[in-house]
N, C-alpha and C positions, 0 to 999 in steps of 0.2 A: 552418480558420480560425474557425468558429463553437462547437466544441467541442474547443480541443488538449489536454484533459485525456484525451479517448478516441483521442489516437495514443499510443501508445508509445513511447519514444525511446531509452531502455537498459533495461539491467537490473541485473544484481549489476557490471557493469563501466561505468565512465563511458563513453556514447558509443557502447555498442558492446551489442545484443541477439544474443549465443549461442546458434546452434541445433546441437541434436546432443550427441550424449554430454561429460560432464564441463560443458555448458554452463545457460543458463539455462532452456530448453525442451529437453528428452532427444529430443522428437518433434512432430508435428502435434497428438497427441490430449491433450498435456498442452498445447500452445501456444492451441487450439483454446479448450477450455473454461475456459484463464485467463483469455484474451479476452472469453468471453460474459462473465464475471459481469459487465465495465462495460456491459453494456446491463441496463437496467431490466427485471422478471421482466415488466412486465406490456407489455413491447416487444417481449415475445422469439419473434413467432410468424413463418413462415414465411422462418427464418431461413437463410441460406447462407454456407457459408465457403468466398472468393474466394483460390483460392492459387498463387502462382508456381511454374513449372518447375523449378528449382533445389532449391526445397521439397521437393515432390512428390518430384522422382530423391530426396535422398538418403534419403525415407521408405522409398522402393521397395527401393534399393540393402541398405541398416541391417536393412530385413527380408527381403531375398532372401539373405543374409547371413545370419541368423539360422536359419532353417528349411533352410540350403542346398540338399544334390540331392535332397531327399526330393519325389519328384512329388505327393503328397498333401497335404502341408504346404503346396507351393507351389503350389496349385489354393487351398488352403483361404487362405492369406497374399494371392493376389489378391484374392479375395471380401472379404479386411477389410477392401478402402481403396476402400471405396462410402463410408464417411461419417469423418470426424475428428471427437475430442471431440464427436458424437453429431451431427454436423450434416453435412449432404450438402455437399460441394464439389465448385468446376466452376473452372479456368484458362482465364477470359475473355483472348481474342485481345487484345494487345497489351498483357498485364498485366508489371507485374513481375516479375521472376524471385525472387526473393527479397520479395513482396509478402505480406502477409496481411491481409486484411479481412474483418471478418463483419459482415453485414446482411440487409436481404430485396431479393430485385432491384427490386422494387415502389419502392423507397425512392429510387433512381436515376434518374433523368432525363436527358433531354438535351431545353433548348429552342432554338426557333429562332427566330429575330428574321422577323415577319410582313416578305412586299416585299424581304429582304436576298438572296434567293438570285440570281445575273446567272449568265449562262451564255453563252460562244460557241463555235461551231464555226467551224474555220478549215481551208478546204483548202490542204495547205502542200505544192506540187507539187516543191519541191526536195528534202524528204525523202522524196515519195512518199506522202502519209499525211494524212490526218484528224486534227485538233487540237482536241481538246474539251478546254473548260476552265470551272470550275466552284467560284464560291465562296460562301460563307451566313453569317453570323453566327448561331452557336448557343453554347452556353453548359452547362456540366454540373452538375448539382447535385445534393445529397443533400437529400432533402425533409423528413426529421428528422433532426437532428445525432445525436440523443441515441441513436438506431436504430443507429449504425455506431461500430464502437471497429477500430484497426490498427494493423501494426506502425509506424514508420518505415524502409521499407526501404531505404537508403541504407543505414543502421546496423546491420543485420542480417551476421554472420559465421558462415558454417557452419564446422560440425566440422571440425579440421585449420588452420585460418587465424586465431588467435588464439593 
């Protein structure tokens, strides 16, 4: 909301960002470092690229695929996908599948409203069981906009589906 110049929404196709051969990103390492340049040079430190599972397989897939049964090539093809476009990435739990963000985790937050959290336990003898229940007003933010550029992953179509 504060910067939608740094999501990305298509690309050569209205509506719709192609990954994968014949598409608008061929892989992670060219989608990777398109993405850095809308972060500012002198933003750009301790930077990470946040990426979906979907992503990820068909990176895996395109290059296990590539170097096939060769056992050397695929020892040496695991070892390359420690960074994309020059930047370490990690598939934070409950990300998009189809997601791509690059920032620094530093940049990310989550706060919590002081006094909001209530909590009760309930012994609920007709199901047999303990009832814990637990809720908090917190809130997530990106603490400089201008630090984080992304796909729209809605709009995101891998290879084969276009």
């Amino acid at each position: 909301e504060s910067k939608p110049a740094n999501v990305l929404t298509q690309g050569t196709t209205e509506g719709q960002i192609r990954f994968g051969a014949g598409g608008d990103y061929v892989n992670l390492d060219v989608a990777v470092h398109d993405l850095l340049q809308g972060i500012p040079p002198y933003l750009r430190q301790d930077l990470v690229a946040l990426i979906g599972t979907d992503l990820v397989a068909q990176e895996k897939a395109a290059l296990m695929a590539a170097v096939g049964g060769k056992p050397t090539e695929k020892t040496l093809a695991q070892l390359s996908l420690t960074t994309f476009g020059g930047l370490p990435w990690k598939t934070p739990s409950n990300f998009p599948a189809r997601g791509l963000v690059i920032t620094s985790l530093n940049n990310l937050s989550i706060y919590q409203q002081d006094g909001s959290w209530r909590r009760q336990i309930v012994d609920n003898p007709k199901k047999d069981r303990i009832e814990d229940y637990n809720s908090r007003n917190e809130g997530y933010v990106v603490e400089t906009p201008e630090k984080l550029v992304a796909w729209e992953f809605n709009n995101v179509k891998l290879e084969g589906e276009w």
